[in-house]
N, C-alpha and C positions, 0 to 999 in steps of 0.2 A: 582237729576240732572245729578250725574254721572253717575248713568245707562244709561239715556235718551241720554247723550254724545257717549257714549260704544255705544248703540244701534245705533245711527244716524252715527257713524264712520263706525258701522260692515256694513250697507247699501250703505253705501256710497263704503268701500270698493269690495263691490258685486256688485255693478255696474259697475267699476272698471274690476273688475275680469271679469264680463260676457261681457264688451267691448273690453276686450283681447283675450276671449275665439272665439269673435264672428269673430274679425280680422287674427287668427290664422284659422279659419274655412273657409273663404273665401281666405285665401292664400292655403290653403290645397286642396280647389276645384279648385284656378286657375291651381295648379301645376298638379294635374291631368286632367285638360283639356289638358295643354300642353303634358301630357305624351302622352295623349289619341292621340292627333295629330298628333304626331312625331311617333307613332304607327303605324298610319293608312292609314296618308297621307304621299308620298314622297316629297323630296326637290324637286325634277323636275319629273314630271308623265311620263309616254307614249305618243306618238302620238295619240288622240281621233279625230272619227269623229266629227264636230259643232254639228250637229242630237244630242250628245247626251246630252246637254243643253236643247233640247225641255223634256227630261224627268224628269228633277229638274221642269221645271214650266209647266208642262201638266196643271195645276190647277192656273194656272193664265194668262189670254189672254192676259192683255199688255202686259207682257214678253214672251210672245209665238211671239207677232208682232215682237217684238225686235229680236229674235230670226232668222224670217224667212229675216229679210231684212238683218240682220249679214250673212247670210248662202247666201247671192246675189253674196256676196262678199269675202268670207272665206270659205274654206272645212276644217278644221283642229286644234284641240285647243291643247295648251297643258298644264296641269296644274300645278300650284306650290304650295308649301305650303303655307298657311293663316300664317305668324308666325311674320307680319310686314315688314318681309325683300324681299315680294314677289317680290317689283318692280323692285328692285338689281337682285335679282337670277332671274330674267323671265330676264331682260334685256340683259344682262353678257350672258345669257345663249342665247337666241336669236341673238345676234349680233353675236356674236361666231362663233356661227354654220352660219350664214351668209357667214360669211369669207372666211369658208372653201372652198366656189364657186366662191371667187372673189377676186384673187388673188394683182387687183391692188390695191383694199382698202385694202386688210390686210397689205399691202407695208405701205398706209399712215399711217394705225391706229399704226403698229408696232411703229414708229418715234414717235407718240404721248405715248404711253405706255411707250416707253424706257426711256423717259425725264421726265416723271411724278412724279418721287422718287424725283429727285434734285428740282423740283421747292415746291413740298410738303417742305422739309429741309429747300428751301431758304424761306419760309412763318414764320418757325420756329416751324413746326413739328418737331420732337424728330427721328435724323436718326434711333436709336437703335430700336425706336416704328416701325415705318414704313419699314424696312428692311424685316422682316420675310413675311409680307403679301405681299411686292413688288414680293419678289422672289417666291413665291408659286403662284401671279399671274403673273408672267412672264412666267414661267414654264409650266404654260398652255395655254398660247397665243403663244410660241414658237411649242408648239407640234401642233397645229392648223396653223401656218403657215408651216411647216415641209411638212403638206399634203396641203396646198391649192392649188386649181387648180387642185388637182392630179386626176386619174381616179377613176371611182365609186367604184371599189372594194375596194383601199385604204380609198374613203371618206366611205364607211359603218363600215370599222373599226375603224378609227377615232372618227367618228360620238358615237360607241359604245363606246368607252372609253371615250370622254368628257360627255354623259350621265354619264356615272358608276363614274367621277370625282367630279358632279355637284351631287349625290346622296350621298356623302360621306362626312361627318361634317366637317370634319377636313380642305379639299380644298374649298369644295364650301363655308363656314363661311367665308373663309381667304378671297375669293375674295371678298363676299360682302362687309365684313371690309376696304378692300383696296379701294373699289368705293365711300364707301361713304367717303373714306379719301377724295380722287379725287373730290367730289362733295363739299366737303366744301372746299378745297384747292380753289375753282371756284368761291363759294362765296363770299369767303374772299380777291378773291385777284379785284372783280368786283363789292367791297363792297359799290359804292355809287347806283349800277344800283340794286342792290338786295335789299336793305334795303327798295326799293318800295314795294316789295310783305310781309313782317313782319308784321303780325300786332301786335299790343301796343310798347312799351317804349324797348323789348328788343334789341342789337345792333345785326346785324353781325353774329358775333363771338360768344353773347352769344346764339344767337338762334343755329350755329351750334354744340357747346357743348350741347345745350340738345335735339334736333329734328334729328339733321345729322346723326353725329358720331355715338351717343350711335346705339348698336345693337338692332335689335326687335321696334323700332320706325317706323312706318308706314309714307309714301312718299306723296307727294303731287305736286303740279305745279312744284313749287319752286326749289323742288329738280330732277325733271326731267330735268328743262330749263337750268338747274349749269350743269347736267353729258352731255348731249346732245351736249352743248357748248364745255364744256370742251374737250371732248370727240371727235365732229366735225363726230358725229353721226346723222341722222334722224331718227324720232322714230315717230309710229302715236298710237295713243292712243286712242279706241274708245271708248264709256263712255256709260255705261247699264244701267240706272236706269228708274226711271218711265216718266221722261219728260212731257211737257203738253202739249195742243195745238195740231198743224200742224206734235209736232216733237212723237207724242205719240208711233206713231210707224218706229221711224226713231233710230238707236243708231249714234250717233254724232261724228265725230271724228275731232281732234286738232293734229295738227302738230308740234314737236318743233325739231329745232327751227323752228318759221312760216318758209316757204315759202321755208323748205327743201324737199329733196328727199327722204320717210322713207326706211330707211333699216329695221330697226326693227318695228313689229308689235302687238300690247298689248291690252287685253281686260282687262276694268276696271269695277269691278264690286262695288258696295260701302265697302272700306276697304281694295279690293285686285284684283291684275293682275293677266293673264294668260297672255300664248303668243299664235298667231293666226297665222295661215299657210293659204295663198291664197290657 
């Protein structure tokens, strides 16, 4: 019986073992899919024409419809990285450069940016947390205001250098970090009008501890209509998937908040945003 104990433990521990093995294995390929990405693809791409979206789906016609009725409307994509945080960095990076042509928003948005640290504190964020990522986004909403309005020569070098800021971990992470402070700082502080879009039992607060904040968390409604608000941005969001019906070859776009004026422009594909250029 003791052997039969010894043996049924060695199995048992081999199970064991090759359930460790197999979860160590599957961490091992996530990590290099992320390598693979961060490789391959930029934080913020090029200027692409739309056209080159019909070469991903040449072999699929409802998406080719979706395609040409986008292309009615849009000449220009630009891509971001797939890495969860696309909505932050396509956003951030889209309004931005908005900016740079209109000098009276960048006036408002400035006023909303500058105050955004103190009311994050008065919520009872952590100023020592919040401090580094204010200033490193401040720093590049001031250099964006420095040229707005200015002449084309100035805005092409601006323009180059907030790409090359927006391509480089260290700036572009801090600002997405700082937005989705901004985006829970929103929810939390409009916590009985939000807690309609949560679904189960969790509050608030905890849903932005684990969907918001954390980094590499992929966006949804919820967290567009908190930055939007917050923010006192328009954003239109056109929405790519396979649709049924009337809308099969229409791609649909939502406004938030309803019934604003979109400054910024986003393609949503399932899991991930681009930005779109009329």
């Amino acid at each position: 019986m003791a052997d039969d104990a010894s043996s049924s433990s060695g199995c048992a521990g081999n199970i064991i073992d090759n359930s460790i093995n197999q979860d160590e294995l599957i961490m091992k390929q996530q990590r290099e899919i992320e390598k693979e990405i961060s490789e391959t693809i930029p934080l913020v791409g090029e200027l692409e024409a739309l056209s080159s979206l019909e070469k991903e789906y040449n072999e699929d016609p409802v998406y080719l419809l979706k395609v040409k009725d986008l292309s009615s409307k849009y000449k220009y994509i630009r891509r971001t990285r797939p890495d969860g945080n696309c909505f932050f960095r396509a956003f951030s990076y889209a309004y931005l450069e908005h900016l740079l042509t209109d000098k009276s928003e960048f006036d408002k948005f400035y006023e909303i940016a500058k105050n955004s640290k103190e009311i994050l504190v008065a919520l009872g964020f952590s100023q020592f947390t919040v401090e580094d990522f204010y200033e490193t986004f401040m720093e590049v909403v001031q250099r964006v205001g420095e040229q707005a309005g200015g002449s084309p020569d100035s805005l092409d070098s601006v323009r180059a250098e907030l790409h090359d800021k927006f391509n480089k971990q260290g700036y572009s992470d801090y600002i997405v970090v700082y937005l989705r402070l901004v985006t829970s700082g929103q929810l939390q502080t409009e916590n009985d009008f939000y807690q309609n879009f949560i679904e189960g039992p969790r509050t608030v607060t905890e849903f932005c501890r684990q969907e918001v904040e954390p980094m590499y968390k992929e966006s949804d409604h919820i967290h567009i209509i908190a930055l939007s608000n917050a923010l006192n941005v328009g954003v239109r969001v056109k929405y790519m998937d396979r649709g049924e019906g009337s809308q099969v070859s229409q791609v649909i776009a939502h406004d938030f908040p309803e019934g604003s004026k979109p400054l910024v422009h986003l393609l949503y594909r399932p899991g991930h945003y681009d930005i779109l250029y009329a």
